[in-house]
ZAMIFI-52736 format. One line per 3 residues: their letters; for each residue x negated, y negated, z negated of N, C-alpha, C. Coordinates in nm, 4 decimals, m for minus. Atoms other than C-alpha are relative to their C-alpha. Layout:
BEGIN
A = X/Y/Z/X/Y/Z/X/Y/Z  ...
REM end
This chain:
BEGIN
XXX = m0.0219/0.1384/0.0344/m8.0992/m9.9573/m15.3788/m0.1044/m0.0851/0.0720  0.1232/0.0700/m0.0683/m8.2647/m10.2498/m15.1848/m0.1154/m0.0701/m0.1191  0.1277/0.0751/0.1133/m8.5613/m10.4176/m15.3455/m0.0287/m0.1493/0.0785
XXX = 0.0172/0.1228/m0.0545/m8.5641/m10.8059/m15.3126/m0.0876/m0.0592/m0.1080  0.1222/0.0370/0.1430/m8.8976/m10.9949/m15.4232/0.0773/m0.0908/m0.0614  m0.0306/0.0891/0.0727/m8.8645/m11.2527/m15.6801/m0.1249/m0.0805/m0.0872
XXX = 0.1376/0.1149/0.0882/m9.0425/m11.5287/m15.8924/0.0495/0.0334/m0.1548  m0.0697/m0.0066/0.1345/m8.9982/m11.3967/m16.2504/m0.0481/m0.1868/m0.0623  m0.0206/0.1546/0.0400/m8.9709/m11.6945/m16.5271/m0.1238/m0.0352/0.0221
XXX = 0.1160/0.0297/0.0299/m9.3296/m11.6794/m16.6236/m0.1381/m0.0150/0.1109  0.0843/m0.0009/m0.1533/m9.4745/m11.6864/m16.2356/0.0373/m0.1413/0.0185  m0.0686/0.0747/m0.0383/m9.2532/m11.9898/m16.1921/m0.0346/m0.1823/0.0097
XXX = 0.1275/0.1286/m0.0043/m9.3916/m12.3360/m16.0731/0.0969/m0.1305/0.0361  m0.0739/0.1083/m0.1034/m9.2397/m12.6906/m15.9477/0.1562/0.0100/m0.0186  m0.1264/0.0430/0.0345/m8.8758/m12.7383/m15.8841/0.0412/0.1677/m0.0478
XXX = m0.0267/m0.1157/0.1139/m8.8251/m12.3635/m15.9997/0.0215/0.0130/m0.1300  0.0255/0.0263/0.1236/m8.9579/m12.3888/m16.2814/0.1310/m0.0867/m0.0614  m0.0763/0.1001/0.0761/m8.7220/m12.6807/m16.3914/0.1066/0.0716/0.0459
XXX = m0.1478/m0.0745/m0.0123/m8.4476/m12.4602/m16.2243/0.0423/0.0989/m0.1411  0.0631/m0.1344/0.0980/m8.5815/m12.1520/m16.4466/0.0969/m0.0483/m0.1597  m0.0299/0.1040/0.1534/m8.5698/m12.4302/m16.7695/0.1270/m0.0054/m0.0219
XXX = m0.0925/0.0370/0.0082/m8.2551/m12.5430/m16.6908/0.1060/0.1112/m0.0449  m0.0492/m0.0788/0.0533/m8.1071/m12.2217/m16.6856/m0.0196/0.1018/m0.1453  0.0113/m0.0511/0.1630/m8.2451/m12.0879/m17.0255/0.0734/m0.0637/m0.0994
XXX = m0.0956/0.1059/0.0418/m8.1278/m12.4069/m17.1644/0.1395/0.0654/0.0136  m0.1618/m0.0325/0.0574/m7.7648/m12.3184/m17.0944/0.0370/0.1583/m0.0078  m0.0702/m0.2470/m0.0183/m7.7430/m11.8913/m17.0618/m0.0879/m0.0040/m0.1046
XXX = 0.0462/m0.0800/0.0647/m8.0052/m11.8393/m17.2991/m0.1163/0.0412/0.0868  0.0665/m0.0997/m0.0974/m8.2118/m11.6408/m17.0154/0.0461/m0.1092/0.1635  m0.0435/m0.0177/m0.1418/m8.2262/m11.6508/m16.6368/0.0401/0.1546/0.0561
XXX = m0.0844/m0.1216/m0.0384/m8.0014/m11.4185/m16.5029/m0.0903/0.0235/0.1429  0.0664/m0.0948/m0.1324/m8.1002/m11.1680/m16.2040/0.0821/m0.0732/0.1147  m0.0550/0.0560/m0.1079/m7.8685/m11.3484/m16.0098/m0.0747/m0.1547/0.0691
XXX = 0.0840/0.1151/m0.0325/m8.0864/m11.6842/m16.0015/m0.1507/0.0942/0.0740  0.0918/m0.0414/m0.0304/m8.3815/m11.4908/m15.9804/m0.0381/0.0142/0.1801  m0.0315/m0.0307/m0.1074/m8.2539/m11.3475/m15.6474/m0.0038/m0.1016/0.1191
XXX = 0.0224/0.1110/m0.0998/m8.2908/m11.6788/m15.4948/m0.0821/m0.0941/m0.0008  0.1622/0.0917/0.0274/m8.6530/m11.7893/m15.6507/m0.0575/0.0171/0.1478  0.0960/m0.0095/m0.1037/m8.8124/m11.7401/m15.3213/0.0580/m0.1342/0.0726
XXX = m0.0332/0.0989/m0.0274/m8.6274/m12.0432/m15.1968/0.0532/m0.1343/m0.0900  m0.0684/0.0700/0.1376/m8.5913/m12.3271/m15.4863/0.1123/m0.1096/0.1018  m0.1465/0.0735/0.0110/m8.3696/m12.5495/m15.2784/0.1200/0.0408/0.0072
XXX = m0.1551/m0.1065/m0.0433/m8.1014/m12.3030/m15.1736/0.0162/0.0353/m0.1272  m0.0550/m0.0029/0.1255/m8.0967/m12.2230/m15.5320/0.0349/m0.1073/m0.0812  m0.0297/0.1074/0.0757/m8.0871/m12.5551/m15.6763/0.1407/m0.0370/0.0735
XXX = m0.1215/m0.0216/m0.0650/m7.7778/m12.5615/m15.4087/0.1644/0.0552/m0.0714  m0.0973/m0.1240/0.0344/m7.6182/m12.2514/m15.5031/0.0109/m0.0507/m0.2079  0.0023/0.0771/0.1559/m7.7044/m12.4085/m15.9073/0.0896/m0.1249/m0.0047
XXX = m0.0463/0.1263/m0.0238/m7.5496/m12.7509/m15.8382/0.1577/0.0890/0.0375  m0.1301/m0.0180/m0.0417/m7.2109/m12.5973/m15.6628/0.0568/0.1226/m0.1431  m0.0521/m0.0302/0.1397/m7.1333/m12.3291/m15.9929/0.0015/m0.0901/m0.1147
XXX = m0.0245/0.0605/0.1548/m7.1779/m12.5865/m16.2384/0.0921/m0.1241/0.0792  m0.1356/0.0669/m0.0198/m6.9315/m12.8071/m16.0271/0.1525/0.0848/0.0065  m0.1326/m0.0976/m0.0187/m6.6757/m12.5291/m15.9692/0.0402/0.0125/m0.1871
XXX = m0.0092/m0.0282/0.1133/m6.7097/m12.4492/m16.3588/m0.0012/m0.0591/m0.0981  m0.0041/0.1383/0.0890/m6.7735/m12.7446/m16.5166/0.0583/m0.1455/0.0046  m0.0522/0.0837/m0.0833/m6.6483/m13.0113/m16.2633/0.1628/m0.0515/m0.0423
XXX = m0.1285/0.0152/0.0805/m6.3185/m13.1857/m16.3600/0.1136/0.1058/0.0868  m0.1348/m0.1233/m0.0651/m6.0156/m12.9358/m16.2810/0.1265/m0.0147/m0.0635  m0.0946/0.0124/0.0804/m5.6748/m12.9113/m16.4074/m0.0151/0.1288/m0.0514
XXX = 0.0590/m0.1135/0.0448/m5.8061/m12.5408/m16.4708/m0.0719/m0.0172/m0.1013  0.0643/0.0126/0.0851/m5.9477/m12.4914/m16.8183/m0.1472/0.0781/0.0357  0.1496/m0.0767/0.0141/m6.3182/m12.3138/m16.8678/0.0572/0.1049/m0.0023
XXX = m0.0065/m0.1447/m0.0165/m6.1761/m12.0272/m16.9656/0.0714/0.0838/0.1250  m0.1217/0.0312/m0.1197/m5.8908/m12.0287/m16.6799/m0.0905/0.0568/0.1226  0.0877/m0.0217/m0.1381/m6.2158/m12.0326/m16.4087/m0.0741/0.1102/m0.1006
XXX = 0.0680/m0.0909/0.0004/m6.3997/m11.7928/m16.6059/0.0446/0.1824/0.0038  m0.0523/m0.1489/0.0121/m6.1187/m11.5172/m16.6126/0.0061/0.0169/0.1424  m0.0099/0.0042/m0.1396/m6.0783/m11.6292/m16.2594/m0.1124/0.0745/0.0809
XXX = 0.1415/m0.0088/m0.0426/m6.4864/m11.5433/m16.1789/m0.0071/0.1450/m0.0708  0.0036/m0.1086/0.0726/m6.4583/m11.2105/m16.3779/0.1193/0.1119/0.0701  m0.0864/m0.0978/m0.0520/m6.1473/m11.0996/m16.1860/m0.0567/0.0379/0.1325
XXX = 0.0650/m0.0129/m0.1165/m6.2901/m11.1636/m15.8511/m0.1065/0.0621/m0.0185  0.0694/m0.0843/m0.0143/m6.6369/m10.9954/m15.9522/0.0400/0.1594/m0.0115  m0.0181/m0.1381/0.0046/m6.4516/m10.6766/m16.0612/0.0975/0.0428/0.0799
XXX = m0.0547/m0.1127/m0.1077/m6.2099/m10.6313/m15.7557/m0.1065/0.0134/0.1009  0.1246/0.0010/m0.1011/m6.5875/m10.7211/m15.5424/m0.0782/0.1465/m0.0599  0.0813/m0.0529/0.0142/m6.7147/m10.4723/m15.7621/m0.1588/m0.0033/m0.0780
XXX = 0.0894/0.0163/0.0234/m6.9801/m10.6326/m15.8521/m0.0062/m0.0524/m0.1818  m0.0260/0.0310/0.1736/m7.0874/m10.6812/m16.2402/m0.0610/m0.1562/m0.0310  0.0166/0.1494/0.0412/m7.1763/m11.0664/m16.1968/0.1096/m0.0630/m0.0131
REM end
């Protein structure tokens, strides 16, 4: 498995940090998937900004609609995000 560094929460400084916040605020936690892109906070505040428009953003798609949608696509990718 590769090994990619990261900024856990409690390392976490500046616009991170308020990324970090933001995401506890709504998950509860920061997921490993944010984490994965602490070494750069704007590309994550990016990649943060475009899921909460895809998912939250007005749609004729309900919430749940995009979230079975985001659950089908991770499990034919394989992947468990």
């Amino acid at each position: 498995m590769a090994y990619i560094e990261t900024i856990g929460s409690g390392d976490a400084d500046g616009e991170l940090k308020r990324i970090y916040d933001e995401a506890t605020r709504r998950a509860g936690r920061v997921f490993g998937i944010l984490r994965l892109q602490s070494l750069n906070p704007a590309v994550l505040a990016a990649s943060t900004a475009m899921y909460k428009a895809v998912m939250f953003g007005p749609s004729p798609l309900s919430r749940v609609e995009r979230e079975a949608m985001a659950v089908t696509v991770s499990r034919v990718n394989e992947c468990f995000y």
